[in-house]
N, C-alpha and C positions, 0 to 999 in steps of 0.2 A: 436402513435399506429396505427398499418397496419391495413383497414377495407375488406382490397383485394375486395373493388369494389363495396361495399354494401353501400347500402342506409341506412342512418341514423331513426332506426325506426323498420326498419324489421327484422323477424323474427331469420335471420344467425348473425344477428350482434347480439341480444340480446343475443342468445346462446352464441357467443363469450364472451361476456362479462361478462354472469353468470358463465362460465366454466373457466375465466381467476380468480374474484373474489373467486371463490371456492379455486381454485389449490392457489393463492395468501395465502388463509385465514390457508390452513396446514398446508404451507411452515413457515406462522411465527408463528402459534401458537401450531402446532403440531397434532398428531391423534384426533381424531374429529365423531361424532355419524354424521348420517344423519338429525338429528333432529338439532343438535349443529351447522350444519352449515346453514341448514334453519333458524336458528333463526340471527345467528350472519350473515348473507348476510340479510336478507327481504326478504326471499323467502320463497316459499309455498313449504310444505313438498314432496308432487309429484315432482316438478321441482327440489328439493334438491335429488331426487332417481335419477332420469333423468340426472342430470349433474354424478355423483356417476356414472353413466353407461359408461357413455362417456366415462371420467377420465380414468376409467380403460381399458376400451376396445382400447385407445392408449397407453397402458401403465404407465401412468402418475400419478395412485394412485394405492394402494391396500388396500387389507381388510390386520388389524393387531391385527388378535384377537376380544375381546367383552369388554364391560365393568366392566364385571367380573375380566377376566382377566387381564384389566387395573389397579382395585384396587379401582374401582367405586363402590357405593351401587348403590339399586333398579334393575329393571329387566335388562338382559342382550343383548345389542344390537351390533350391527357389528362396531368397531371403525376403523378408513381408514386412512389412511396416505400418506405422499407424497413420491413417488418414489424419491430419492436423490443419489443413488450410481452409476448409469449408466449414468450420465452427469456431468462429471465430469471435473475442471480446475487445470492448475497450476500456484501459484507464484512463482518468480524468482527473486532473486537480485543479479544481476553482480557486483560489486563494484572490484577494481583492480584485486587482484590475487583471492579472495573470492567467493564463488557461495552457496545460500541460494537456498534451493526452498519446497514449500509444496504444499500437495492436498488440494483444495478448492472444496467444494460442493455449494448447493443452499440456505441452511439454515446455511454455515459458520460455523460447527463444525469442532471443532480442528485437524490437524491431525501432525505427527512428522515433525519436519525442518529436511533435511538431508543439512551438510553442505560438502563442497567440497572446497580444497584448489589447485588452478591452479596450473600446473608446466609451466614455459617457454612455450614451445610449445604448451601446450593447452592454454595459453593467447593469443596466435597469429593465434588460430586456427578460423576458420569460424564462423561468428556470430549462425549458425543456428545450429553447432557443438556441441556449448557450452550449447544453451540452449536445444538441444535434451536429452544432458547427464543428465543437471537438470532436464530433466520430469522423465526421466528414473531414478534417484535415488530417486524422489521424490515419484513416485509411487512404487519402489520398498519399499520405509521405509513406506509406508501407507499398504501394502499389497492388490496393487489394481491392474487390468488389464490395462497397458498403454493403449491401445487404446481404454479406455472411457476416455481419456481425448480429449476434443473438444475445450478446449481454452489454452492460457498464458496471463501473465501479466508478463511484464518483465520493471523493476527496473532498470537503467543505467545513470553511471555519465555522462550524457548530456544531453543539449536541446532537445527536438524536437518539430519540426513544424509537425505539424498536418496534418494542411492544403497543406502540399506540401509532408509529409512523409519523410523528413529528418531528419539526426543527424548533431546536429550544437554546437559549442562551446564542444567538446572535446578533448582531447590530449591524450586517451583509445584508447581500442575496435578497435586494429590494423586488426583484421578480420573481421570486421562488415561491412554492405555498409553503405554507407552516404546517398543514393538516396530511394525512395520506399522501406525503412528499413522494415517497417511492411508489407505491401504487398508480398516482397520479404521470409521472414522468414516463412509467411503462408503458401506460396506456398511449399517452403521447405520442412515443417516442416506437411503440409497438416492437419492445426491447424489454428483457428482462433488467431493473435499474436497482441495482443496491446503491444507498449513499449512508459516508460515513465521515464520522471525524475524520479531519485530515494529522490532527497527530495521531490519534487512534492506527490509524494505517502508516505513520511513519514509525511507527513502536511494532509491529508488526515486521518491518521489514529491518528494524531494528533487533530483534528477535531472531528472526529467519537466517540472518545475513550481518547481523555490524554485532553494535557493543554488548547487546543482549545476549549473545549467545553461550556464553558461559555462567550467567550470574543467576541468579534465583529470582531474584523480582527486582525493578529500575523503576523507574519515574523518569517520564519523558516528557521536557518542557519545550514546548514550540513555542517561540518568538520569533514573531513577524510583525504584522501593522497592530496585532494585540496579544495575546496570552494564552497558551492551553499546553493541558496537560493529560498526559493519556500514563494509567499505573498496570503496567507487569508483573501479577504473581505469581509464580511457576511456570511463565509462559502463558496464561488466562488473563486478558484484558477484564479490568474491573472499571466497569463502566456505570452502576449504580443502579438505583430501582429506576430511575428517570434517564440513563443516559447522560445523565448532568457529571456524575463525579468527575475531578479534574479540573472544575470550570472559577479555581483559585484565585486566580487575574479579578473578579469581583470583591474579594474581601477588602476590608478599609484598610486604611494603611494604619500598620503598628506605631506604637507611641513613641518608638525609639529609631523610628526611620520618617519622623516628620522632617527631623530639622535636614535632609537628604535635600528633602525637593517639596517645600509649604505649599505649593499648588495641588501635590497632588490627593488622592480623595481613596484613591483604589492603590493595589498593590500594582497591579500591572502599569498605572502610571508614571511607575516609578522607569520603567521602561521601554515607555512608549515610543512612536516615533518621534515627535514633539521632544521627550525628554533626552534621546541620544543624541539628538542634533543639537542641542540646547550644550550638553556635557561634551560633548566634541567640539567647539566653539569656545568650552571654558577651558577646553585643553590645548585649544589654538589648532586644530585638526580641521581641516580647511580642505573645499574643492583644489585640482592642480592647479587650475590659475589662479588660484587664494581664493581666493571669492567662499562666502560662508556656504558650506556642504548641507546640503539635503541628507534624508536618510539612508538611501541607498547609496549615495558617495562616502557617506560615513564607513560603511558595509565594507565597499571593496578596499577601505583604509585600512581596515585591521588589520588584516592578516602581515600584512607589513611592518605593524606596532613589537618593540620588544617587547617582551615577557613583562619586565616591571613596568610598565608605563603609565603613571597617574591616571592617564584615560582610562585605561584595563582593569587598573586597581578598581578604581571609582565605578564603574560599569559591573564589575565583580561583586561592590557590596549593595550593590543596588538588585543584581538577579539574585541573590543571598537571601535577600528578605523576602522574596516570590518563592523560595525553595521551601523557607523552613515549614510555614503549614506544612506541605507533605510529607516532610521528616518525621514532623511530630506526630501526624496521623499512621503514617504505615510504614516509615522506618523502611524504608525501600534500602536493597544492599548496596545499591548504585543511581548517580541522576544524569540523566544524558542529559547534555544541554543542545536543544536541535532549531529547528526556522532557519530563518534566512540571517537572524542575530548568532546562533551558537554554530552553524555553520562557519559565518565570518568570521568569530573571535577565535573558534579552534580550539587546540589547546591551552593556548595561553590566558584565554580568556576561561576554560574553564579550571587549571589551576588557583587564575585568581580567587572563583568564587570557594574550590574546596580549603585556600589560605583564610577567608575570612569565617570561612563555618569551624575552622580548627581553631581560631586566636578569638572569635570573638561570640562565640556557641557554646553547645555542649555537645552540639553532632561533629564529627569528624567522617560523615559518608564522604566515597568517593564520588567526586566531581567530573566526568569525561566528554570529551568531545564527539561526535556522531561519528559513528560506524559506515553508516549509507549516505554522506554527503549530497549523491547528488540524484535527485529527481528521489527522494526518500518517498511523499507518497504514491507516487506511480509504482515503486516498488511493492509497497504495503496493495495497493486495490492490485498488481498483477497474481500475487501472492490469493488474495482474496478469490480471484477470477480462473487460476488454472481450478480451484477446487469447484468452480460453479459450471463450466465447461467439462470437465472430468464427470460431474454430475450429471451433466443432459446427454454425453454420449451413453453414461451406463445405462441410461434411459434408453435408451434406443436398444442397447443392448438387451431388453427387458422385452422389448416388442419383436427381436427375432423367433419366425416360424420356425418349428421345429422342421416345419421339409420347405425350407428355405432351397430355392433352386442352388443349383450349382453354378457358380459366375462365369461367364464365356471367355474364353481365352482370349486376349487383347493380342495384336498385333503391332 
């Protein structure tokens, strides 16, 4: 936390701190008396007006009615709330031809996904193309003013290094740059732009919200049109010196998973798009009109398949051998199986694979199905973004005058 220069003690820091605690306390708990929030801070009811004045007089709270009007008993006092509509963020998930995105506020209420289907040319188009169009639709389905948005979080099948602002380990994002990716996009896009793994961010929300939240550390496998995986220790994303860790779907295929599928070269081939339509075809799993299913009709088959179904099995000892490296490396207490493949299978499909890690392994971890089903990284970058919104108001909170006018009464 920035003290811009003050001495630990004095009088600018404490304001800071009481007026960051205030604004903190509406944000999570919502409209609030003056009284309400001197008690739930420790502060004396004068300095709880005192901050109330600030607040507003940078915009940062208003009055929202009384207690009456809240639906409170007892006499009627000014209830204040926290300004949330004019700082506003967006998630974004780029995944192949797919584009996701929604508005994010500071207290994380809902707003619509508007989703977009690339054509050719806009897959090749400029990374900062892509994700303009997603603000733009995203704010158009919320019915908000694009230019209060001040940040993104943006979702994307590959590594990145942090520390150097690359994209690393993709074979996408034929418009995007590989160098000061986020630097570059902000400039662009004249928007603060974090980007990040997209399972990275569905482990996150994974974490926050689904099967992560009880367990010590997971291992979260995204299948989709290729392979990744994002690992949970204590809650702390371990993401490597480069960003790279995770990126398993490269290793060769083990010598005891050739005679699976002779074609293939890599682990992740083994369940590729190619290879589930291939395996769904040997299972006689077919589009409704028969006709041989693509991959994504394969998708909406599963969930319909019983539990033991040779397709499932078979599909089971195939994500099995994508698993075991990161058993063997970090022994994670749990493996969520996520994308738009462990989505579909569910739990049937992730039973399968914990039956073949117990009958034909030494690991017996548990195998489970996703927590956050649906729109997972949008969950993971809103999670990312109330903390990044939360940060620019405490900012502002930092640049409150000490003889801040007193705000005029609204009529």
């Amino acid at each position: 936390m920035s003290t811009r220069g003050r001495t630990p003690g004095q009088p600018g820091l404490l304001r800071v701190l009481n007026d960051r605690a205030a604004l903190e306390l509406l944000l999570d708990e919502g409209p609030l008396t003056r009284n309400e929030i001197a008690g739930r801070t420790g502060l004396s009811k004068p300095t709880a007006a005192e901050i109330i004045r600030r607040l507003e007089s940078a915009d940062l709270i208003r009055a929202a009615g009384t207690e009456a009007q809240a639906g409170r008993r007892g006499p009627s006092a000014a209830v204040y709330e926290a300004i949330t509509d004019r700082d506003l963020a967006v998630a974004v998930d780029v995944q192949l031809v797919d584009v996701r995105s929604t508005v994010v506020d500071a207290v994380g209420r809902p707003y619509p996904v508007a989703t977009h289907t690339m054509t050719p040319d806009e897959v090749r188009a400029p990374g900062a193309d892509i994700v303009a169009a997603a603000i733009a639709r995203a704010a158009s389905a919320a019915g908000i003013d694009e230019d209060l948005v001040t940040a993104v979080a943006v979702g994307v099948q590959a590594s990145v290094d942090h520390t150097t602002d690359t994209l690393i380990f993709t074979d996408g994002l034929p418009g995007w740059p590989r160098e000061r990716v986020a630097a570059t996009l902000s400039a662009e896009l004249g928007v603060q732009v974090v980007v990040e793994n997209d399972a990275n961010l569905a482990a996150i929300a994974e974490r926050s919200m689904g099967a992560g939240r009880t367990v010590g550390s997971f291992a979260l496998f995204w299948m989709a049109e290729g392979l990744g995986m994002a690992l949970d220790l204590d809650g702390r994303l371990h993401t490597g010196a480069s960003g790279a860790a995770g990126e398993i779907g490269y290793l060769g295929v083990p010598a005891d998973a050739r005679p699976i599928d002779p074609t293939a070269t890599i682990i992740a081939d083994l369940i590729s798009e190619s290879a589930i339509t291939a395996l769904a075809a040997e299972h006689g799993i077919t589009a409704p009109d028969g006709s041989p299913a693509d991959w994504r009709e394969v998708l909406l088959r599963l969930p319909g398949l019983p539990e033991q179904h040779p397709f499932t099995t078979a599909l089971g000892e195939r994500i099995g051998h994508n698993v075991l490296p990161a058993l063997a490396v970090a022994d994670p207490e749990t493996v969520v199986l996520h994308g738009p493949t462990g989505i579909a299978g569910g739990p049937a499909l992730a039973a399968a694979v914990t039956a073949w890690l117990r009958t034909r392994t030494r690991w017996s971890t548990a195998v489970v199905a996703p927590g956050v089903p649906d729109t997972p990284v949008l969950h993971g970058a809103r999670h990312v973004l109330i903390d990044v919104v939360r940060s620019a108001l405490a900012a502002r909170v930092d640049r409150i005058s000490d003889d801040a006018p007193t705000p005029v009464e609204r009529t």
